[in-house]
N, C-alpha and C positions, 0 to 999 in steps of 0.2 A: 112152020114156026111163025108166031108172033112176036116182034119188037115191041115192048112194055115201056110206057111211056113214065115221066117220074113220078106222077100220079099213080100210077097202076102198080107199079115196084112199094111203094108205101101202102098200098092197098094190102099186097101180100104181107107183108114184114107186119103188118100190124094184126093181118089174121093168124099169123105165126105167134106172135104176143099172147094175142088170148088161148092158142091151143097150149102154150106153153106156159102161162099163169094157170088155165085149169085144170091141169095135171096137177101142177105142185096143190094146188088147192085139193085136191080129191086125192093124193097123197099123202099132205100133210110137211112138202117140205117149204122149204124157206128159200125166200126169193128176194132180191130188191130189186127195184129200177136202178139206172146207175148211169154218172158220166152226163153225156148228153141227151139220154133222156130221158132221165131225174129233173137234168136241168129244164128241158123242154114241157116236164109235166107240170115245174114251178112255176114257171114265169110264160111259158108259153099255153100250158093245159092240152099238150099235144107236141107235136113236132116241132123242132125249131124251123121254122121257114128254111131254112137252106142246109138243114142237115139228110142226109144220106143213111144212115143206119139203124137200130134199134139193141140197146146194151141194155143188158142186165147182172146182178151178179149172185151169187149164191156157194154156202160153205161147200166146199169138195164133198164133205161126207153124206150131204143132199145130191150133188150132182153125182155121186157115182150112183145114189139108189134109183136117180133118175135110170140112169145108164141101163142100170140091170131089167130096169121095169117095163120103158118105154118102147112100145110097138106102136105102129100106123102105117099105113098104105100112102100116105099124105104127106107126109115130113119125117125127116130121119135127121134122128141125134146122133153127133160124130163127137169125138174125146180129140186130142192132141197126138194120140196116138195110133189113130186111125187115117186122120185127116194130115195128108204129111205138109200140107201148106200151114197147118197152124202149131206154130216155134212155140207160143205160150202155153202153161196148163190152163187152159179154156176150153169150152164147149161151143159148138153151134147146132139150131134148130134148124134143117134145111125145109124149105120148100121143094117136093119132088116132081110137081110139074111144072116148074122152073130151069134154066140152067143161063148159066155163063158166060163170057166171053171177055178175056183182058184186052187191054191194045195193043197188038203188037204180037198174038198169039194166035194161033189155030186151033186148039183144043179146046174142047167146051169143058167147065168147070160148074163145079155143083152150085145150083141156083139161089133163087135170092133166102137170107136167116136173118137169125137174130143172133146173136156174141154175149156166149155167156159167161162171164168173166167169173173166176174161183176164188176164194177168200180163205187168209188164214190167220192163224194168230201170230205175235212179235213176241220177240223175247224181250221182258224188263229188264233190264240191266242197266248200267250207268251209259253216260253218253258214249263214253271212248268204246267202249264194245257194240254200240249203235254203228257208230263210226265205221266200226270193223266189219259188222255186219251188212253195212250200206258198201264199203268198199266192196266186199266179195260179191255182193250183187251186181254192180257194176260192173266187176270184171267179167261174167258169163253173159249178163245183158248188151253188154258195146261189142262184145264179139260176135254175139249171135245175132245183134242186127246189123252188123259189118259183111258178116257172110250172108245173111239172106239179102241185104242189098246186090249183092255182085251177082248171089244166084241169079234172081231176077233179072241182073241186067245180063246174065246169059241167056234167060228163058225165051228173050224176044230176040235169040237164033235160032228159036224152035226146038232147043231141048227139054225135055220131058225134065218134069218137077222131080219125076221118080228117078231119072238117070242123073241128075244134075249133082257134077259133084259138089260145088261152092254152098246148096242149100243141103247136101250133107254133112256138112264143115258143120254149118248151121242148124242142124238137127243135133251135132253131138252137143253143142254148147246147150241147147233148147236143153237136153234131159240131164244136165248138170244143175240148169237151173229150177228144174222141176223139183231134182231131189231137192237143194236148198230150197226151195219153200217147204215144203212137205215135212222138214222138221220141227216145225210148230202148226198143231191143228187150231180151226176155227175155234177161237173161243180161250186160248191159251194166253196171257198177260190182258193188258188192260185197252191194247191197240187192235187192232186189224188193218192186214194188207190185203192188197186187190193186186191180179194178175197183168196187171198192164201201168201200175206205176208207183213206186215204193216213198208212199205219201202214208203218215200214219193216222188211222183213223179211231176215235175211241171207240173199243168195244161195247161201253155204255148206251151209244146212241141207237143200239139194235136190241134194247130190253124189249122194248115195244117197236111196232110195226106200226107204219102209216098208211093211211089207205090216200092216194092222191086218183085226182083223173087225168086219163091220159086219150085224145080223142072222145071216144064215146063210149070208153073204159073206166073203169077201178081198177088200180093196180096197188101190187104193195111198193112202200119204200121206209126207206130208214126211218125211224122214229124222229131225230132231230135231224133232219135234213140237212136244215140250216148249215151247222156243222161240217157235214160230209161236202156240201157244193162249196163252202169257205175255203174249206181245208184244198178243195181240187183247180175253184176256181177264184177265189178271193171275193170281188165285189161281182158277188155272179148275174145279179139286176141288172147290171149295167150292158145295153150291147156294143159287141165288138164291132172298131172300123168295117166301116163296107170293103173295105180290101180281103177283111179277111171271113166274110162272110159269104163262104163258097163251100161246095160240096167235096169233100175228100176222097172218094171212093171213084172210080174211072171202069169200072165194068159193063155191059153192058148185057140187060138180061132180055131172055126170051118165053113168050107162053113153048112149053111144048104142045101140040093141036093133035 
């Protein structure tokens, strides 16, 4: 086994990118960039210098025909309900001659991807039913990362993810909140939400698709970008404190040889 340096890890994740934009391309499904690197194709035209991952996101009813379709020797697409470390309705593209490693763990864990985050539609309604709707989100999201918190800090006893009861706590709450999304599909009211933060985004700004570069890519993204990086990060040109410009992700991956 080979130690992959942080250069070599962004190496993968980005060839991950392309296998996984030219699928949807040669399928026909819908895709955006997203998060941080949307942000990083805007203002940076690639990575943000000290980011760690590769987010995309695209409507569930794309990602399940992904699901159904995709085969390869090279990379393997995992659901939420396959992959039991992932709480949200999300997807990841794994790298298969990759693998993992936490701090604090023994087990090797499937190697380096990209996070592909699901989209659905909002219900229009008056504010106070927003309200109502935000609250019960809350209530399945603060539990269920309440309990995958604890999991994990059993996990670095060495108990398996799969025996672990506290990130079963946390898998009941995960498919609570699965279903409430799942009750308004992509495309439903005049919003859209994303599987990782209950920000509303208009469904207008994805009439059209943008083509940005990202690296030595074309990739797609939201038509009004603009928009969608306000909406998530306000004055998104601006960079943040050097305090807080550090890499979030603590794994540590390896070539398999």
């Amino acid at each position: 086994m080979t130690k992959l340096s942080n250069e070599q890890i962004r190496g993968v994740m980005f060839e991950t990118l392309k296998e996984f934009a030219s699928f949807c391309s040669t399928h026909h499904l819908r895709y955006y960039l997203a998060y941080g690197t949307l942000l990083g194709a805007v203002r940076h035209k690639g990575f943000i210098p000290w980011d760690d991952d590769i987010d995309v996101m695209m409507p569930e009813e794309d990602f399940l025909k992904m699901l159904s379709l995709y085969k390869s020797g090279d990379y393997e697409l995992v659901d939420c309900y396959k992959a039991l470390d992932l709480l949200l309705p999300m997807g990841r593209l794994y790298d298969t001659h990759t693998y993992g490693v936490r701090p604090g763990r023994r087990e090797r864990e499937r190697g380096i991807h990209i996070d592909i985050y699901l989209m659905y539609g909002s219900p229009d309604k008056a504010t106070l039913d927003l309200k109502k709707y935000y609250k019960k989100y809350n209530y399945y999201v603060h539990r269920l990362h309440f309990w995958r918190l604890c999991g994990i800090k059993l996990s670095t006893w060495h108990v398996s993810d799969k025996w672990n009861p506290l990130l079963r706590i946390a898998r009941h709450y995960s498919m609570k909140y699965i279903k409430f999304y799942q009750k308004h599909p992509f495309g439903e009211g005049h919003h859209t939400l994303v599987t990782s933060d209950f920000r509303f985004y208009k469904t207008s700004s994805l009439e059209k698709t943008a083509e940005l570069p990202f690296e030595d890519g074309i990739f797609c993204a939201p038509y009004d970008y603009d928009e969608w990086l306000t909406v998530r990060y306000k004055d998104y040109m601006q960079l943040p404190p050097l305090s807080e410009q550090k890499p979030r992700h603590t794994s540590t991956y390896y070539q398999i040889d």
